[in-house]
N, C-alpha and C positions, 0 to 999 in steps of 0.2 A: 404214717405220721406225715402230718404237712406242717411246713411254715407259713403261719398264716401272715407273715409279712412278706413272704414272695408272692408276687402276684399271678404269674406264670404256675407255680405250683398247685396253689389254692385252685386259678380257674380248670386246672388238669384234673384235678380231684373231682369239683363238681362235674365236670363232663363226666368222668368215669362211672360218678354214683349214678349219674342222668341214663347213661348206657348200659349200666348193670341189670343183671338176670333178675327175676324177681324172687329166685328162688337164693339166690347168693345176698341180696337186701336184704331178705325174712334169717337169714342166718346173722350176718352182720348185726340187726339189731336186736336178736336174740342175745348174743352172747354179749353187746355194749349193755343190756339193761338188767342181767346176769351179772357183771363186772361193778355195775349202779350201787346194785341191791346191797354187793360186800363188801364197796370200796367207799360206803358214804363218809360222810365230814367227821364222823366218829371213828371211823376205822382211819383217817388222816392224820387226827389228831394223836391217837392210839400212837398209830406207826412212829409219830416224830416225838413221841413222851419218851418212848420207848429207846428211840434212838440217842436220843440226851440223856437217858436214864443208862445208860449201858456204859459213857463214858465218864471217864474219871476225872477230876477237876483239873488235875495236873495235864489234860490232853487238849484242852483248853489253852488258845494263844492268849500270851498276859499282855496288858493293854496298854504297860508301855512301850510294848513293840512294835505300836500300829500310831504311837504321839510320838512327833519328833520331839526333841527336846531343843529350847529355845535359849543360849548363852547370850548375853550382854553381848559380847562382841561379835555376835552374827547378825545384831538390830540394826537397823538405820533409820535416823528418821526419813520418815517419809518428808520426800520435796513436793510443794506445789503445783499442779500441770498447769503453763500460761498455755493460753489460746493463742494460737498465733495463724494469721490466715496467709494461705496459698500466694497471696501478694508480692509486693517487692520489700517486705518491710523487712528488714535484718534480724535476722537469728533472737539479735539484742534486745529488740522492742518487743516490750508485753502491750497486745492490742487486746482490750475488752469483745468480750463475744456477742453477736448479735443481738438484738432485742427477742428477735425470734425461737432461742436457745431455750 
């Protein structure tokens, strides 16, 4: 199995297939189009019906355990963000933002 986001790994793997017997190739792709043939999109689909079908509703997490609940007094309104530039200008002064913005 490789990670095909390590990059290091992935280019290990190619070397290795590059360097392999041709007798250990013809096997390897034997038995990936062997695995093709009885693990197609049907037999995928099968497997995860099957696996949803097998559990019971109640095994199932309820969905308010996944939405926070929102109280009046944990709201605030949201404040304005002033732009205020890197300059000398005080904390205090709201300075309009560039034209460029």
């Amino acid at each position: 199995m490789v990670n095909p986001y390590d990059v290091e790994q992935t280019a290990d793997a190619i070397y290795n297939a590059f360097r392999m017997a041709s007798g250990e190739r013809r096997y390897r792709m034997r038995r990936l189009r062997r695995n093709i043939r009885t693990q197609d999109i049907f037999w995928w689909v099968d497997s995860f019906m099957r696996a949803a079908i097998d559990k019971e509703l109640r095994d199932f997490p309820v969905l308010e355990d996944y939405i926070p609940s929102i109280t009046n007094s944990s709201r605030r309104p949201r404040q304005r963000r002033r732009y205020v530039p890197e300059s000398s200008a005080a904390p205090s002064e709201a300075v309009s933002p560039p034209a460029s913005c």
